[in-house]
Backbone bond lengths (Angstrom), bond angles and torsions (degrees), N, CA, C in turn:
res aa  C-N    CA-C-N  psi(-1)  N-CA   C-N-CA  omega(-1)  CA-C   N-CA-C  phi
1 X - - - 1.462 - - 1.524 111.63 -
2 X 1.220 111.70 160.31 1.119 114.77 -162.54 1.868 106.32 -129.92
3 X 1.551 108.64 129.05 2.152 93.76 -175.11 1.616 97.14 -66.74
4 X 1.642 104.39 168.65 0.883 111.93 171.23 1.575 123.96 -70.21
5 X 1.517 107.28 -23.62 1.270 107.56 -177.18 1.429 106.50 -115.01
6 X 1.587 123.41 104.17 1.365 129.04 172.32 1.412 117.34 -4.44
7 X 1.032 100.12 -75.29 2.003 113.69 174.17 1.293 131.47 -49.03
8 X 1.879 118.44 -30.48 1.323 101.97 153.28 1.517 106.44 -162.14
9 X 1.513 126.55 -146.96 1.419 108.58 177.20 1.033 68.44 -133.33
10 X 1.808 100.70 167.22 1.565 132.54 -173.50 1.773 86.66 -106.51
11 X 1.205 128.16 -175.43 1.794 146.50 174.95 1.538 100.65 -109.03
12 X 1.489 130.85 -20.05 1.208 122.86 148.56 1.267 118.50 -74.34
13 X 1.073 141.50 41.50 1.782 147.95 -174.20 1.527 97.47 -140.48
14 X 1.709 120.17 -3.77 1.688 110.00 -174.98 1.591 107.33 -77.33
15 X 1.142 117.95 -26.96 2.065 125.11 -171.50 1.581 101.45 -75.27
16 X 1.413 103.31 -28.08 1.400 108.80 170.35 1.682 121.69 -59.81
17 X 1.274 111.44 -48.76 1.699 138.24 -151.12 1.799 85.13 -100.61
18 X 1.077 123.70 -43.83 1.694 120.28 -179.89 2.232 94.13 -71.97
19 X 0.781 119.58 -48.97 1.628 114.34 -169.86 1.592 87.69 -68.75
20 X 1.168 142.28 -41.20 1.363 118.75 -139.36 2.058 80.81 -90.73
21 X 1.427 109.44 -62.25 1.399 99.80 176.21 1.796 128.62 -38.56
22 X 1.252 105.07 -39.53 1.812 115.89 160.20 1.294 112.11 -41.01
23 X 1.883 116.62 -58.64 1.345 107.40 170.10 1.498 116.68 -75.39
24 X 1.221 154.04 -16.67 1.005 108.55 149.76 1.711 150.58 -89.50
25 X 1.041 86.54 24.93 1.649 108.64 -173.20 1.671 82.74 -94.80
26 X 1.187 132.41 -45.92 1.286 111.44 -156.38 1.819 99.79 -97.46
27 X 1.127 106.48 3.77 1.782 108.43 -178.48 1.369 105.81 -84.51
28 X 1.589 110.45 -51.68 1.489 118.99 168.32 1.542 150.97 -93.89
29 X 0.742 133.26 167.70 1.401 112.17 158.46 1.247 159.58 -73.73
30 X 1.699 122.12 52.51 0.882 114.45 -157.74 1.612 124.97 -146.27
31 X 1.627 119.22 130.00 1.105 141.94 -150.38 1.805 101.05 -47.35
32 X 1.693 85.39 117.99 1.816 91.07 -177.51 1.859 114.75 -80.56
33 X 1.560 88.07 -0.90 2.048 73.57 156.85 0.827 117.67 -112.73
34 X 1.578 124.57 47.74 1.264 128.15 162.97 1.740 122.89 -125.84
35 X 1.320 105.28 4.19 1.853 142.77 -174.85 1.477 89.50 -54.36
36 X 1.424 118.21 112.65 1.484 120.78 153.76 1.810 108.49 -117.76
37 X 1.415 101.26 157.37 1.361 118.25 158.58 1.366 114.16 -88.25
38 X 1.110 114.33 140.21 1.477 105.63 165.30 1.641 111.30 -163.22
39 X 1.552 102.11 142.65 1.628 106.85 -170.80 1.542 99.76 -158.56
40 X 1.544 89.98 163.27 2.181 88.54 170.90 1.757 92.90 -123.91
41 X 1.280 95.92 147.62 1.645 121.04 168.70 1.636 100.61 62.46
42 X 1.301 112.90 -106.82 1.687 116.33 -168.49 1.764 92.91 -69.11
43 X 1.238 106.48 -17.96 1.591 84.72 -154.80 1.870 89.70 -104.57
44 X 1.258 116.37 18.71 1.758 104.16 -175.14 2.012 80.78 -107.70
45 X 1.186 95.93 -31.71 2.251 84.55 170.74 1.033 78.07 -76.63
46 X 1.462 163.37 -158.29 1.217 134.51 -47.66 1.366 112.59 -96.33
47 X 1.680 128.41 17.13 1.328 155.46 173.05 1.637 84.78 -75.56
48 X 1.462 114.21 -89.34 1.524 121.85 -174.78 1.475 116.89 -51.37
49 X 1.416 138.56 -8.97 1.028 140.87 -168.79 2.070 83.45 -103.71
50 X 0.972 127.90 -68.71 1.412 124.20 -168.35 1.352 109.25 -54.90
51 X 1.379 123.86 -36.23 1.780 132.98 -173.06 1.558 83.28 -70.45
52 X 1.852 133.59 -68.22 1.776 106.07 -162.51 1.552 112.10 -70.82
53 X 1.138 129.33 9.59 1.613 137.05 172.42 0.784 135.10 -74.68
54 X 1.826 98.27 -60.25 1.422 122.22 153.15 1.457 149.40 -107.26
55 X 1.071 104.42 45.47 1.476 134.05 -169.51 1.497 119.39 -41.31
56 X 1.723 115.99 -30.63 1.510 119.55 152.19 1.402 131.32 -63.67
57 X 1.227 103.77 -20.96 1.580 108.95 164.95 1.532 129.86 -120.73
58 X 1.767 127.33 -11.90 1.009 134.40 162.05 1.773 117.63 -103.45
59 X 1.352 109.66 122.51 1.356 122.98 -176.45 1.283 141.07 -116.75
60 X 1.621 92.97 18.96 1.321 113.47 -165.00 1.678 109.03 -172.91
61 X 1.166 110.99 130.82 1.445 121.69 151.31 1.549 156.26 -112.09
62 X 1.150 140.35 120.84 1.424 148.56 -148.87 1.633 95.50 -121.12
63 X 1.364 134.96 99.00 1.285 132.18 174.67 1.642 110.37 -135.25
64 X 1.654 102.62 100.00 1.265 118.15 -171.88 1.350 95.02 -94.37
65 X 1.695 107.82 128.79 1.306 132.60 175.34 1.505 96.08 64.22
66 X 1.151 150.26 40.77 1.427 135.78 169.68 1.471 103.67 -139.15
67 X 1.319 104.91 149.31 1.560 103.50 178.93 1.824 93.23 -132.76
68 X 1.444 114.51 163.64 1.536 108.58 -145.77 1.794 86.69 -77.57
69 X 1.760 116.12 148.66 1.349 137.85 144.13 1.608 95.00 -3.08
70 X 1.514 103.74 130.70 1.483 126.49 164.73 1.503 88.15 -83.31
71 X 1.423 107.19 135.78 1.310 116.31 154.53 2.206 97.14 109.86
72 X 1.421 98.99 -13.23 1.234 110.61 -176.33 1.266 119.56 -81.20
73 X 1.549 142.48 133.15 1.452 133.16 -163.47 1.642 96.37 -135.00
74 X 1.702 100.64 81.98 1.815 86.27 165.56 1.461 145.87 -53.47
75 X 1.083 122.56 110.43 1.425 147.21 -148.71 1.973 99.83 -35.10
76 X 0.882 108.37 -168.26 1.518 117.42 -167.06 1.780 98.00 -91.01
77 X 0.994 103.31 141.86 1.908 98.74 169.37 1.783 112.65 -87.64
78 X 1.342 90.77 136.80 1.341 115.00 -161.56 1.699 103.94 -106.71
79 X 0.935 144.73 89.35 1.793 155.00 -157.37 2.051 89.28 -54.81
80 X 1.538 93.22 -48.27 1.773 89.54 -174.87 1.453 106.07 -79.75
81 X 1.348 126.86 21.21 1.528 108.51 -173.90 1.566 95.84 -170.87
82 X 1.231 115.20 63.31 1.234 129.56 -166.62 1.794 97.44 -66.11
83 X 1.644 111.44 156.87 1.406 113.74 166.07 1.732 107.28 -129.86
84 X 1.357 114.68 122.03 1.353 107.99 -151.36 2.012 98.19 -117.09
């Protein structure tokens, strides 16, 4: 997916980036404990912002040049629902 605005993504653009990843998880075949986010700069925060959101379907994160949203508190670790 792509933000609407070239230059960066807004945090209202995440319901967007969770539906479009939903469809392709459900178009293809492929093993949902293996679901990563991944982005560089604006787009590695909204990688880490979608992985603590959506934690039933993202299981992994790749955030080149980004370090997670100030103001952001990654959720508690869960042993059955690891975020790697």
């Amino acid at each position: 997916p792509k933000s609407a605005d070239p230059a960066k993504w807004e945090k209202g653009e995440l319901e967007f980036i969770h539906k479009a990843a939903l469809d392709v998880v459900g178009k293809y075949n492929i093993d949902r404990a293996r679901v990563a986010a991944v982005g560089q700069d604006g787009g590695g925060a909204m990688a880490w912002l979608l992985a603590f959101q959506q934690r039933d379907l993202v299981r992994g994160v790749a955030a080149i040049n980004a370090l997670i949203p100030s103001g952001t508190k990654p959720p508690a670790s869960d042993p059955l629902s690891r975020l790697y």
